[in-house]
ChimeraX commands (.cxc) that place a marker at each C-alpha (Angstrom):
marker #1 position 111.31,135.81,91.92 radius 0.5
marker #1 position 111.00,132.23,92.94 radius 0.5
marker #1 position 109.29,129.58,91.73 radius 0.5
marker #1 position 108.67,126.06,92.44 radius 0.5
marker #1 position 107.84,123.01,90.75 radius 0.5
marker #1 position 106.19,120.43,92.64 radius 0.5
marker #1 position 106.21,117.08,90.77 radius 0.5
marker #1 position 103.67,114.56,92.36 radius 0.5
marker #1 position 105.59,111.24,91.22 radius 0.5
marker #1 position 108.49,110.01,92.73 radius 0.5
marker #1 position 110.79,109.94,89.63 radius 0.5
marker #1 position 113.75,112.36,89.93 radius 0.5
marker #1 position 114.57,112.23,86.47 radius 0.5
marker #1 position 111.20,113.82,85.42 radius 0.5
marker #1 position 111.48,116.74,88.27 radius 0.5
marker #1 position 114.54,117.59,86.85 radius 0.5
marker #1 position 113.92,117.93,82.75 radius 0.5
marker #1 position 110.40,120.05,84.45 radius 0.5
marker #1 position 112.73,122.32,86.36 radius 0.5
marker #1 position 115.50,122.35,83.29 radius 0.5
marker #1 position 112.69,123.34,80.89 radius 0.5
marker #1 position 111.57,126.35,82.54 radius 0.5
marker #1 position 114.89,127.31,83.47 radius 0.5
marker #1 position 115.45,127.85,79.96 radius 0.5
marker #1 position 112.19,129.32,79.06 radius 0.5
marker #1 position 113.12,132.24,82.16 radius 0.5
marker #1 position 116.60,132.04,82.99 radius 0.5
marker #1 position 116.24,135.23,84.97 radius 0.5
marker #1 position 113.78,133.77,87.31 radius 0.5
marker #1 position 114.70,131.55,90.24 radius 0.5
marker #1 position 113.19,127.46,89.91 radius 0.5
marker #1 position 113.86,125.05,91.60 radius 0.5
marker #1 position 111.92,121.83,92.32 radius 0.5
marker #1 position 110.64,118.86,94.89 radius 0.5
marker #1 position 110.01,115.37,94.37 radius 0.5
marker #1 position 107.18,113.70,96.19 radius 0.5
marker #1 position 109.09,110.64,97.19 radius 0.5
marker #1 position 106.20,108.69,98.88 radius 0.5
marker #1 position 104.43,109.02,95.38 radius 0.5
marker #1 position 104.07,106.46,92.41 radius 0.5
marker #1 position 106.63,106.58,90.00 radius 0.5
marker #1 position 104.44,107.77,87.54 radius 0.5
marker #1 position 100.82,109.27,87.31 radius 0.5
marker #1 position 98.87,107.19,84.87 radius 0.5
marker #1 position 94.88,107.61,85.69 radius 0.5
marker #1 position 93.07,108.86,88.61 radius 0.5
marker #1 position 93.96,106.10,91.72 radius 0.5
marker #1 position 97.48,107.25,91.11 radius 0.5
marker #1 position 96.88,110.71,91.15 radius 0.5
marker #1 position 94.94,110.24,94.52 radius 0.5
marker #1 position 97.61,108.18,95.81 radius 0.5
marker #1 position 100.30,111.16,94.90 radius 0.5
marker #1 position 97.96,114.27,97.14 radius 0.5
marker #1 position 98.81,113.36,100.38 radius 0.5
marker #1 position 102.88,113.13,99.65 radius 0.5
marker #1 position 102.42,116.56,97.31 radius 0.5
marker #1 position 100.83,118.43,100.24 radius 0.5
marker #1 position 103.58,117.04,102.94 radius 0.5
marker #1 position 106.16,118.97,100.33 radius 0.5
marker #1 position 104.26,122.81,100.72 radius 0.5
marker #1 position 106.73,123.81,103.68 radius 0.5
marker #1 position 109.55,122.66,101.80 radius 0.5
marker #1 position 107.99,125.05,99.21 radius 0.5
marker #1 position 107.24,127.80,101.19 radius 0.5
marker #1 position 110.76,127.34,102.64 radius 0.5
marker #1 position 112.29,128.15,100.16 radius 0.5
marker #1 position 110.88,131.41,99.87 radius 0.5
marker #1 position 108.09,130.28,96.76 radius 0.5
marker #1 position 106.47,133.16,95.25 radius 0.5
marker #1 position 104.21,130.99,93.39 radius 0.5
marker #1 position 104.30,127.10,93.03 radius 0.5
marker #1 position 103.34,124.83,89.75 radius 0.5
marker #1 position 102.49,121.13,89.73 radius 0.5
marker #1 position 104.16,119.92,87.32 radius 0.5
marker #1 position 102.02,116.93,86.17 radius 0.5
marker #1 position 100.02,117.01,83.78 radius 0.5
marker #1 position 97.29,115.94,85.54 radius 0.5
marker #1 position 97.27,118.89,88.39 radius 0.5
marker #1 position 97.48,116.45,90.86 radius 0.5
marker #1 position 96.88,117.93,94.20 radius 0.5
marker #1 position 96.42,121.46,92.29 radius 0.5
marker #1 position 93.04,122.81,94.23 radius 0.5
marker #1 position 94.41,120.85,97.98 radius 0.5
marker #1 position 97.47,123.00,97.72 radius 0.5
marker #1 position 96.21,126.27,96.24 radius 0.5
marker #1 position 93.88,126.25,99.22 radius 0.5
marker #1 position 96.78,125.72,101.68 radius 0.5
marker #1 position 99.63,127.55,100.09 radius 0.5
marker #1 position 98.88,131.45,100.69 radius 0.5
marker #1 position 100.70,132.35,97.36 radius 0.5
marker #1 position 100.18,131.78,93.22 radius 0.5
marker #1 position 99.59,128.25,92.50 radius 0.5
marker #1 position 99.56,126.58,88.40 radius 0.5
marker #1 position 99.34,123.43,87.47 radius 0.5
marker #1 position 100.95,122.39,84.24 radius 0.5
marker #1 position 98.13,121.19,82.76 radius 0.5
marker #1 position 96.14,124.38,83.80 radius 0.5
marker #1 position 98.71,127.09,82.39 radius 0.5
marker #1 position 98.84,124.78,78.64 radius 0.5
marker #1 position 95.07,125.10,78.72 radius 0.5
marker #1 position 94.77,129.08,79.76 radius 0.5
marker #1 position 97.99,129.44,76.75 radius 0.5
marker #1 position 96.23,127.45,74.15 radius 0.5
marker #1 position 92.91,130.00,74.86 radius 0.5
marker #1 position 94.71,132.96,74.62 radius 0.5
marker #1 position 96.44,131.77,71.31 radius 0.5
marker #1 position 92.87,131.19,69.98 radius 0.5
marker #1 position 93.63,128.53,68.33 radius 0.5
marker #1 position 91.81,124.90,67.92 radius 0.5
marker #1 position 94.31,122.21,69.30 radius 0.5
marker #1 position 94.12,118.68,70.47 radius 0.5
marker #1 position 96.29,117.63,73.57 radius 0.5
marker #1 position 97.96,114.27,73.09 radius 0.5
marker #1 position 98.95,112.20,76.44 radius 0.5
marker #1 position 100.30,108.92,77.54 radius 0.5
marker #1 position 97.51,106.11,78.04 radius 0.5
marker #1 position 93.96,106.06,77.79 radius 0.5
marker #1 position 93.25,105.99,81.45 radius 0.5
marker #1 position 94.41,109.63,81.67 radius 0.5
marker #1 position 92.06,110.53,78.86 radius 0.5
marker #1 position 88.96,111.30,81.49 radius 0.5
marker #1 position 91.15,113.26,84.29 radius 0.5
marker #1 position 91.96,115.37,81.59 radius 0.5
marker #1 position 88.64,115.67,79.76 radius 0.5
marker #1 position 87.52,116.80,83.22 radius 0.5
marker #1 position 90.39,118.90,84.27 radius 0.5
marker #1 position 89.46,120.87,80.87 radius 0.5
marker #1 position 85.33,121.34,81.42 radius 0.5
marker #1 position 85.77,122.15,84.94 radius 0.5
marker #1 position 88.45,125.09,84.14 radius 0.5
marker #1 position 85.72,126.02,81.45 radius 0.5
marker #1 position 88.25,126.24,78.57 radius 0.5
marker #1 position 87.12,123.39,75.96 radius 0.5
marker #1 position 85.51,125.72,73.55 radius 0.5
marker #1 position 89.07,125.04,70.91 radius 0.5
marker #1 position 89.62,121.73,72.11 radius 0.5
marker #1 position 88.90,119.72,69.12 radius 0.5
marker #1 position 90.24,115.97,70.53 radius 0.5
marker #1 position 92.01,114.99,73.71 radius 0.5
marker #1 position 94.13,111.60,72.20 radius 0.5
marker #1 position 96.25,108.74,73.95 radius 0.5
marker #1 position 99.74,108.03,72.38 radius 0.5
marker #1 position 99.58,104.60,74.09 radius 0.5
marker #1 position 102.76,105.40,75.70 radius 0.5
marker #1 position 103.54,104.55,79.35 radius 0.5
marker #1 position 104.85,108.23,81.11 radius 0.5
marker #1 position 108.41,106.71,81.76 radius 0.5
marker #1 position 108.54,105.50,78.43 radius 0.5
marker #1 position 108.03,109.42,77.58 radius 0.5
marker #1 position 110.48,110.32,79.74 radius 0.5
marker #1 position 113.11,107.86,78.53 radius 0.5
marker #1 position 112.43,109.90,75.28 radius 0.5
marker #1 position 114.17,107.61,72.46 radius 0.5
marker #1 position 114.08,108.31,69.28 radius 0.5
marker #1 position 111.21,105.47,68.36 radius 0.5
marker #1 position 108.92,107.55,70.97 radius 0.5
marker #1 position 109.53,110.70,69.37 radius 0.5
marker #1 position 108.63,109.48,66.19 radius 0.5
marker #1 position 105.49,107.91,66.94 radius 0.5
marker #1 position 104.61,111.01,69.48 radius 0.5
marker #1 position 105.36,113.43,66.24 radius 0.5
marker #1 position 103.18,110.73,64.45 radius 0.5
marker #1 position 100.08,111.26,66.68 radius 0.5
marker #1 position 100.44,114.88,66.74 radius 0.5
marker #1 position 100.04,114.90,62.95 radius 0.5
marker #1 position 96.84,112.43,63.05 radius 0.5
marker #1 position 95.33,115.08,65.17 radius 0.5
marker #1 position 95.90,117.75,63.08 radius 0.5
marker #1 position 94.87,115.35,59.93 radius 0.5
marker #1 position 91.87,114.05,62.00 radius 0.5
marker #1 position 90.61,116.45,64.37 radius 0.5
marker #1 position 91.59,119.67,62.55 radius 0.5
marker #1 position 93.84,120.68,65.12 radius 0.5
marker #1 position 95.94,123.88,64.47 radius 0.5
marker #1 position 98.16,123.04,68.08 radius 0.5
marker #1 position 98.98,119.98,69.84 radius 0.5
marker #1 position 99.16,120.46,73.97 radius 0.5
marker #1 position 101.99,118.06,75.36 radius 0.5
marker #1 position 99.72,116.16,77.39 radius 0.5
marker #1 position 102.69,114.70,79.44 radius 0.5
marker #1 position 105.34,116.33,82.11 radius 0.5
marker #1 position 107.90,113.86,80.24 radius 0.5
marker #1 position 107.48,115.79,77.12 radius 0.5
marker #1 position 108.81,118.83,78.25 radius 0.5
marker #1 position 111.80,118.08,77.42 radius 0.5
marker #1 position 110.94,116.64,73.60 radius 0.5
marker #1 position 109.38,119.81,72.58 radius 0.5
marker #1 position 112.09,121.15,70.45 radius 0.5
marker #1 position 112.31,117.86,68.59 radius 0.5
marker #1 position 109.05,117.21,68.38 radius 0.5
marker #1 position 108.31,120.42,66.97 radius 0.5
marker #1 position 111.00,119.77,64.16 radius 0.5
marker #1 position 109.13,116.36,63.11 radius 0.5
marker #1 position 105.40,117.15,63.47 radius 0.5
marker #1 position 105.49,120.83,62.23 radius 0.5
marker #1 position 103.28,121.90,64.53 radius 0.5
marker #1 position 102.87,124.51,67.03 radius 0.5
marker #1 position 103.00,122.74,70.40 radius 0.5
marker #1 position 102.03,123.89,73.53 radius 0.5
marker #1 position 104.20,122.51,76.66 radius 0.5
marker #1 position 102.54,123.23,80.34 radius 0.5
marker #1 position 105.64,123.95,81.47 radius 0.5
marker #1 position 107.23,126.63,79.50 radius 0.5
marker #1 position 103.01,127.71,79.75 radius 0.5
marker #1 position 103.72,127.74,83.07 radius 0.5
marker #1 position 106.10,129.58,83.81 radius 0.5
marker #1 position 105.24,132.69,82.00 radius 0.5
marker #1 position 102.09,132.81,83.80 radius 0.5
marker #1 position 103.32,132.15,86.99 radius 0.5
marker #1 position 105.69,135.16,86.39 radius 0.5
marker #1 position 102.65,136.99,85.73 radius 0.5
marker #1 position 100.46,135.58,88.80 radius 0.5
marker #1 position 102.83,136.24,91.43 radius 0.5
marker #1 position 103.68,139.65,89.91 radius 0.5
marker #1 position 100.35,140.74,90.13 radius 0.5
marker #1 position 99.56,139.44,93.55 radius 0.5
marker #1 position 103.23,141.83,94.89 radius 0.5
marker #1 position 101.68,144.58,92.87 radius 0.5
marker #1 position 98.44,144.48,94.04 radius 0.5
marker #1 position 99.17,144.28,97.90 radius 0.5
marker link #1:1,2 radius 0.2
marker link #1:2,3 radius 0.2
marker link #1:3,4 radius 0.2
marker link #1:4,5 radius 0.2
marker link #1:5,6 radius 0.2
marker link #1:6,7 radius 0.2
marker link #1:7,8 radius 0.2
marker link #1:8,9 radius 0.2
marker link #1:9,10 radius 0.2
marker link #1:10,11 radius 0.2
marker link #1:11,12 radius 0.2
marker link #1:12,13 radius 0.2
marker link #1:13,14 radius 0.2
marker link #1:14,15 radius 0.2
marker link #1:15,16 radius 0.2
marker link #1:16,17 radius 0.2
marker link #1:17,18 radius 0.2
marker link #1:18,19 radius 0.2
marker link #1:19,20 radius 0.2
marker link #1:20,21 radius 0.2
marker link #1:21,22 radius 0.2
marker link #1:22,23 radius 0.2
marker link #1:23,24 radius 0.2
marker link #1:24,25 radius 0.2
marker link #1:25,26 radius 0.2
marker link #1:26,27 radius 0.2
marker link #1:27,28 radius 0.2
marker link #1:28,29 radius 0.2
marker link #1:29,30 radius 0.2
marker link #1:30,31 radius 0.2
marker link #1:31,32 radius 0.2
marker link #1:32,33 radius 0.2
marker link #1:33,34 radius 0.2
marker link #1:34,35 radius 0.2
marker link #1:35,36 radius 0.2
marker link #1:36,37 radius 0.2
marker link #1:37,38 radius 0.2
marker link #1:38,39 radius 0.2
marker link #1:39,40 radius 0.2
marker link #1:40,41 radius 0.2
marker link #1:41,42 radius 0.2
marker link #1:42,43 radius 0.2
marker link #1:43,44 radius 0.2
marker link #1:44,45 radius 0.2
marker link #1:45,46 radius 0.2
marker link #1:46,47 radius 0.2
marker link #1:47,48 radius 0.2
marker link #1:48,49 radius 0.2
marker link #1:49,50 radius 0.2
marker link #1:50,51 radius 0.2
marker link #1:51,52 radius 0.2
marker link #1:52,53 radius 0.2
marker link #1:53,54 radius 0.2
marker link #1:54,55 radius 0.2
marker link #1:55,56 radius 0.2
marker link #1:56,57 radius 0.2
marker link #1:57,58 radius 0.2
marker link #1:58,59 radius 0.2
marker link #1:59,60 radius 0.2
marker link #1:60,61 radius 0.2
marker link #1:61,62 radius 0.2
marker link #1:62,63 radius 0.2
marker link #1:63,64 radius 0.2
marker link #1:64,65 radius 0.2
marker link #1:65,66 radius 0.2
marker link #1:66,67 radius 0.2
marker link #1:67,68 radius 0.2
marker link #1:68,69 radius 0.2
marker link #1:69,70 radius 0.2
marker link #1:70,71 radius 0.2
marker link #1:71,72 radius 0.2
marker link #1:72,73 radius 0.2
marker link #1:73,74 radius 0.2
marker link #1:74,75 radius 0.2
marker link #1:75,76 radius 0.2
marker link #1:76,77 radius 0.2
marker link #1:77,78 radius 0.2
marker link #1:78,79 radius 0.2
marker link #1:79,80 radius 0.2
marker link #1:80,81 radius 0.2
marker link #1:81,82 radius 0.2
marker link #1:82,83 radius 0.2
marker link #1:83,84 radius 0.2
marker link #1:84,85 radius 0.2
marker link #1:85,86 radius 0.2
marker link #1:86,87 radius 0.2
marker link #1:87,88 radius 0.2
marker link #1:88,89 radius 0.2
marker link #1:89,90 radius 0.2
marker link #1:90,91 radius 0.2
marker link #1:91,92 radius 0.2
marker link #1:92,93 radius 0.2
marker link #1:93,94 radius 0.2
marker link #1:94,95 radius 0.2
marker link #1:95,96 radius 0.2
marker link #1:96,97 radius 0.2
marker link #1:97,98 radius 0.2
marker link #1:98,99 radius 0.2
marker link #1:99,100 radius 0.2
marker link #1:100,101 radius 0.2
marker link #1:101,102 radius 0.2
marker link #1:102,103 radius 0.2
marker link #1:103,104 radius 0.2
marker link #1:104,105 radius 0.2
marker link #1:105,106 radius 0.2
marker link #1:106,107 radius 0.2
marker link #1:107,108 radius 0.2
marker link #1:108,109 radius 0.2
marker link #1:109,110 radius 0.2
marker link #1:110,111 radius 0.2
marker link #1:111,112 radius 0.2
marker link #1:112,113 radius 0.2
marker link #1:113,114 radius 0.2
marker link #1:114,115 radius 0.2
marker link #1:115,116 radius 0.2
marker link #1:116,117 radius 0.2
marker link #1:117,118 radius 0.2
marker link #1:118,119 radius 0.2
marker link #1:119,120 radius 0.2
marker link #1:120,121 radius 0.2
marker link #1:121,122 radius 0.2
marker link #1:122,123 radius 0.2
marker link #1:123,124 radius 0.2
marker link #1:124,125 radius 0.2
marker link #1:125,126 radius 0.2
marker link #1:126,127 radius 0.2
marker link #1:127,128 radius 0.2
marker link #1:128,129 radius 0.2
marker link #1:129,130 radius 0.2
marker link #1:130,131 radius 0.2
marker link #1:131,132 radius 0.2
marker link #1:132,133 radius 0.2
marker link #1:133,134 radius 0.2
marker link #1:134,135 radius 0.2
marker link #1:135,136 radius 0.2
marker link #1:136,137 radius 0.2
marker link #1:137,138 radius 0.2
marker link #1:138,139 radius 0.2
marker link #1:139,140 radius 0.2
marker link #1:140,141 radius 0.2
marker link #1:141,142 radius 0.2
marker link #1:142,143 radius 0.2
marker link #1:143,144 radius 0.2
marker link #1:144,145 radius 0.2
marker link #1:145,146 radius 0.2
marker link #1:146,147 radius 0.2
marker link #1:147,148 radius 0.2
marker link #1:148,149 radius 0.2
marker link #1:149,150 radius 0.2
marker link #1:150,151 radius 0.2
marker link #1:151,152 radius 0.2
marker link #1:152,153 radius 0.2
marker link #1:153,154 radius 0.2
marker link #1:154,155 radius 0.2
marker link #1:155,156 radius 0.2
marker link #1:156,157 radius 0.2
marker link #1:157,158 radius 0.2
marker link #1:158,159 radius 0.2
marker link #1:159,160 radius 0.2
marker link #1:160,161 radius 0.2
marker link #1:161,162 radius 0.2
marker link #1:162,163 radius 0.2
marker link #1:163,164 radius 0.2
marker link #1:164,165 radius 0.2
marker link #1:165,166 radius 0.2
marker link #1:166,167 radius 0.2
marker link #1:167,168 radius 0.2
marker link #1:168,169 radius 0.2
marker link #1:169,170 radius 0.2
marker link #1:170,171 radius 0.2
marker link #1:171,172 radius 0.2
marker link #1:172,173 radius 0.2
marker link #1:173,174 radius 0.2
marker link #1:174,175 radius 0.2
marker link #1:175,176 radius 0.2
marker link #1:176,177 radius 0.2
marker link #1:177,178 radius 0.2
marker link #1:178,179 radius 0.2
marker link #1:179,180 radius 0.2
marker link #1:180,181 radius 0.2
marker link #1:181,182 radius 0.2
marker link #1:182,183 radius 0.2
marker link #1:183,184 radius 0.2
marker link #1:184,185 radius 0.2
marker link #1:185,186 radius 0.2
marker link #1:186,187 radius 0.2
marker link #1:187,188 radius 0.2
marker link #1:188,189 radius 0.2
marker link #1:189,190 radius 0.2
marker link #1:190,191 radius 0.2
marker link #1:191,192 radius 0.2
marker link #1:192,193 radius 0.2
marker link #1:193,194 radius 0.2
marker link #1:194,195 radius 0.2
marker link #1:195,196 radius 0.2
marker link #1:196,197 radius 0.2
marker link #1:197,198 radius 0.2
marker link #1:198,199 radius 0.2
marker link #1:199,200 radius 0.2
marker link #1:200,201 radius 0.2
marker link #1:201,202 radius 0.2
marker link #1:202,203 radius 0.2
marker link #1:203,204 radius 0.2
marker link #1:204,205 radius 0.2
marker link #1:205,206 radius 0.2
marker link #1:206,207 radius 0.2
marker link #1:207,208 radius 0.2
marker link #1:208,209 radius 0.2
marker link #1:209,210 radius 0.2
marker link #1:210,211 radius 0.2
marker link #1:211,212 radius 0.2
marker link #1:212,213 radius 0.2
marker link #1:213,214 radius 0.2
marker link #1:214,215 radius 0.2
marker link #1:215,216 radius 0.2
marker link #1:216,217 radius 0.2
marker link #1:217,218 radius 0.2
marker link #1:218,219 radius 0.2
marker link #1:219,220 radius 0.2
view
């Protein structure tokens, strides 16, 4: 099985701790993943994220190309997520999607923490249209740009962890969802210094996309 990440900004770096992360969380599955070039370098708010659809969709027959049995967006955001799923005749996630659908089935109340506060009302939205807010006690900005995120140094991490631990101190949050494709990579850590259960889209992701394109080569 094949599956493919399709990150709508044009950092490389990012693409690759996505595709690195869900390697690990199936190593038996085939991933591999595109970079929209054309794109911004990061996705911070919703003129970005309209700016990044046209260079996501120019990337499906790359995608299909390589033989994709389901594709996942892998910004938090699910930038482009409905314009491809219409076009792409197989499974298709978005990261922020699959941490949503895992934090309902672990019936849990969590909080998902992102980068700035212009992202805040994408994601509110993302989450009431999917119809899966009933847990969500708080959707927080870190006030971290996404490359900073990405850059991941140790002063990030702690004040990430630190947020993470206001939610659950504030908002009653049991789980945290990694509002951010750049935290993919922190998880481990930042499970250590919060001691919380996190929730990363992309290992999320991955799992279900198993499951999605499974289903759809069972069912035909």
């Amino acid at each position: 099985m094949h599956i493919v990440y399709i990150n709508p900004n044009s950092t490389a770096s990012m693409t690759d701790a996505v595709v690195c992360a869900a390697r690990e969380a199936a190593p038996d599955l085939a991933v591999t993943g595109l970079t929209n070039v054309a794109g911004p370098p990061a996705i911070e708010g919703p003129e970005d994220g309209a700016a990044a659809v046209p260079g996501v969709m120019a990337l499906l027959p790359e995608a299909r190309a390589q033989g994709a049995d389901a594709i996942v967006i892998a910004c938090f955001d699910d930038t482009g997520l409905d314009q491809v799923r219409a076009a792409a005749g197989c499974p298709v996630l978005g990261i922020g999607q699959s941490a949503f659908v895992m934090a309902g089935l672990l019936g849990v109340r969590w909080s998902v923490v992102t980068s700035l506060a212009v992202s805040v009302p994408v994601i509110r939205g993302n989450i009431e249209a999917l119809g899966l807010g009933a847990n969500c006690v708080s959707v927080r900005a870190s006030g971290l740009p996404v490359l900073t995120i990405d850059e991941g140094s140790d002063a990030t991490r702690a004040h990430l962890a630190a947020e993470f631990r206001r939610a659950r101190a504030e908002d009653g949050a049991q789980a945290v969802v990694l509002g951010c494709a750049g935290m993919a990579a922190l998880r481990r850590n930042l499970a250590d210094r919060s001691n919380m259960l996190l929730i990363d889209g992309v290992q999320a992701s991955i799992f279900l996309a198993r499951a999605a394109a499974g289903f759809v080569t069972a069912a035909a």
